[in-house]
C-alpha positions, 0 to 999 in steps of 0.5 A: 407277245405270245401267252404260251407258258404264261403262269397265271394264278386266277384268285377266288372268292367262290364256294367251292360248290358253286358251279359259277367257280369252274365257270370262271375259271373257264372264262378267263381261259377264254379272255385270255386265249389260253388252255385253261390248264393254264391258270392255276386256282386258289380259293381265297376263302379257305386261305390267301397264297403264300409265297411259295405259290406267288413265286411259281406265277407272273400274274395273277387275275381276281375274280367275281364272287356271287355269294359274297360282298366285300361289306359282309364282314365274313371272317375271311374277308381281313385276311384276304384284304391283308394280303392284297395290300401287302403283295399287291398294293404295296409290292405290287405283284402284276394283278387283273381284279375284276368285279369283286376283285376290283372292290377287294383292291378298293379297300385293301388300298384304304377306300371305301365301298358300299352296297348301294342298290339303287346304283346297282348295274345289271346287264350291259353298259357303256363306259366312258375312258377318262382323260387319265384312261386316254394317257394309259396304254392299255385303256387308250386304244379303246374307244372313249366310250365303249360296252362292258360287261356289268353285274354289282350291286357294290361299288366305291365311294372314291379311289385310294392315293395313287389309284389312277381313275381311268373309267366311268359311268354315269351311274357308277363313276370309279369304274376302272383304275391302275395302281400308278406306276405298276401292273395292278389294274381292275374294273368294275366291270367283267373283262372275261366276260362275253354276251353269253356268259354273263346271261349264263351268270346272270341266270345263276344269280337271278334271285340275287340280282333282280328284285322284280322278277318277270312273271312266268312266260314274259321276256326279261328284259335285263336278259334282251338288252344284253350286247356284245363286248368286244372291245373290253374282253381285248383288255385281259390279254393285253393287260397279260402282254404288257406284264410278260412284255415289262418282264423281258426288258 
């Protein structure tokens, strides 16, 4: 189904001066093989949506947010999570999360998430499908193991009720859920994210990623191994599909 006329509603979590927030947006244009004028932003930090702006759109995508951790304790941060549980969780508005947004849905569900560095993950990563994820009609035409995009140093502890697990890795198990029985999916991982765009994101970030930094004139490392990701950036515009599809039923 054709995303023409699609309204999106892309939700942040970034300073407004932060160049990695039109970044961003312009990523899930990408992803999502729309006009990025498109999708509609909204600075979760100042003030979660209200109503009025969730009934102009069909779905809504979250984002990353470099600057900000879901364990923070910032003063914007309940309110946010606030409205997470009540429009997504338990209303179930049609929701993408990715990264942060995945760690936003994680705790407005009643789970837990923790900094952990040494699970941290930065760069590219093979992810496993789990047998769940082999039953979910968005996850089972992957592969069972196929490459994602990552940059965390959060992650979960375990799922809320009814957040089905669909994807792993070894370093970080809960990579992936869906809200049973709804559209609300999110990943740990970056689905609007291609090779280049998350060495540009990488690169904005380093200070916050790396706690060994090559020396000046050497390689990074982290920057050589990062790969391809074709088969996660299918997900956004099919997860888009299934919504408008499950619309016109």
């Amino acid at each position: 189904m054709s995303l023409d006329g699609a309204r999106i509603l892309l939700l942040q979590a970034r300073l407004h001066t932060d160049p990695m927030a039109p970044h961003e947006h312009q990523c899930f244009a990408d992803a999502l093989r729309v006009p990025r004028a498109q999708i509609t932003v909204h600075n979760g930090i100042l003030s979660p949506p209200d109503a009025s702006v969730l009934a102009r759109h069909d779905m809504m995508v979250i984002g990353g947010s470099g600057d900000f951790s879901v364990t923070d304790g910032e003063a914007w941060l309940p309110p946010f999570f606030t409205f997470l549980r009540d429009v997504v969780v338990e209303r179930r508005f049609p929701t993408f999360g990715s990264c942060f947004g995945f760690q936003a849905l994680v705790v407005a569900g009643g789970g837990e998430v923790i900094t952990d560095l040494d699970r941290s993950e930065i760069g590219t990563f093979d992810v496993d499908v789990t047998p769940a994820g082999q039953d979910d009609q968005l996850f089972a035409p992957l592969s069972p193991r196929f490459t994602v995009q990552l940059g965390h140093k959060d992650r979960a502890t375990g799922l809320p009720a009814g957040y089905v697990h669909v994807a792993s890795t070894e370093r970080c198990p809960y990579q992936a859920f869906r809200l049973r029985g709804s559209h609300v999916v999110a990943t740990q991982f970056h689905p609007e994210l291609s090779r280049a765009a998350t060495i540009t994101r990488y690169k904005h970030y380093l200070s916050l990623y790396q706690l060994n930094p090559p020396a000046p004139g050497e390689r990074d490392p982290v920057i050589d191994g990062f790969r391809d990701s074709d088969d996660a950036t299918h997900l956004l515009p099919r997860w888009a599909d299934e919504v408008l599809s499950a619309r016109v039923r």
